[in-house]
N, C-alpha and C positions, 0 to 999 in steps of 0.2 A: 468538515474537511472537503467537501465535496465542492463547495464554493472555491477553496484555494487549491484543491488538486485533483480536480476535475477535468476533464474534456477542456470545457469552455476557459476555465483558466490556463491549461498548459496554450491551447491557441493564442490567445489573450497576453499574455506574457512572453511563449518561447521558451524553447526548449532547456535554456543553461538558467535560466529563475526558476522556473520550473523544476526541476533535477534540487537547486537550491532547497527548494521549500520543502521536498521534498524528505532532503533528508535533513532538513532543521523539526520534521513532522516526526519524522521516526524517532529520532534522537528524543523531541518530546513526551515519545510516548514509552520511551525506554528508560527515559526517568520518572514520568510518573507510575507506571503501570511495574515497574522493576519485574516484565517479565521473561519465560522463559525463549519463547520463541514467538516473533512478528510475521502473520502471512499475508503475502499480497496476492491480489491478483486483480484481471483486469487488462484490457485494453493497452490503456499507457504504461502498464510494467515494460511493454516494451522499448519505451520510451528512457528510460535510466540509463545513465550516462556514468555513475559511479559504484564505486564498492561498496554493497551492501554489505552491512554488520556481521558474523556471523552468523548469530541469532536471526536474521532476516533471510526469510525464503520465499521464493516468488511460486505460486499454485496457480494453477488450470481455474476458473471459474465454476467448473463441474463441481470441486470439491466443496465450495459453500455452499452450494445447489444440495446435494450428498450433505450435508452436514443439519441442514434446516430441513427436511425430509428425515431424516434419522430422529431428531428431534419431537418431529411432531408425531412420531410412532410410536413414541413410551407414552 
């Protein structure tokens, strides 16, 4: 995913393909994964241009940080 919604891709294409893939990525992963809730975070979340799902919620980077630390504690 990083290749196609990356930094260097959203530059590389611009911002309305970008936004596209984006949410053709989510919607992918909301059919395969059929789950509860999708979090993003990251730089270019600021970058979204559309209505995220509801299931889709955008997190501070802190919190995958906090979450791979809690992890590696048990």
């Amino acid at each position: 995913y990083e290749e196609q919604l990356g930094r260097a891709a959203l530059d590389d294409i611009g911002k309305k393909k970008w936004n596209k893939r984006l949410e053709k990525a989510i919607a992918t992963l909301q059919h395969l994964f059929n789950c509860d809730c999708i979090y993003l975070g990251g730089g270019n979340t600021k970058k979204i241009e559309f209505e995220l799902p509801t299931n889709v919620k955008i997190v501070p980077n802190v919190n995958g940080l906090l979450g791979g630390i809690a992890l590696w504690k048990e």
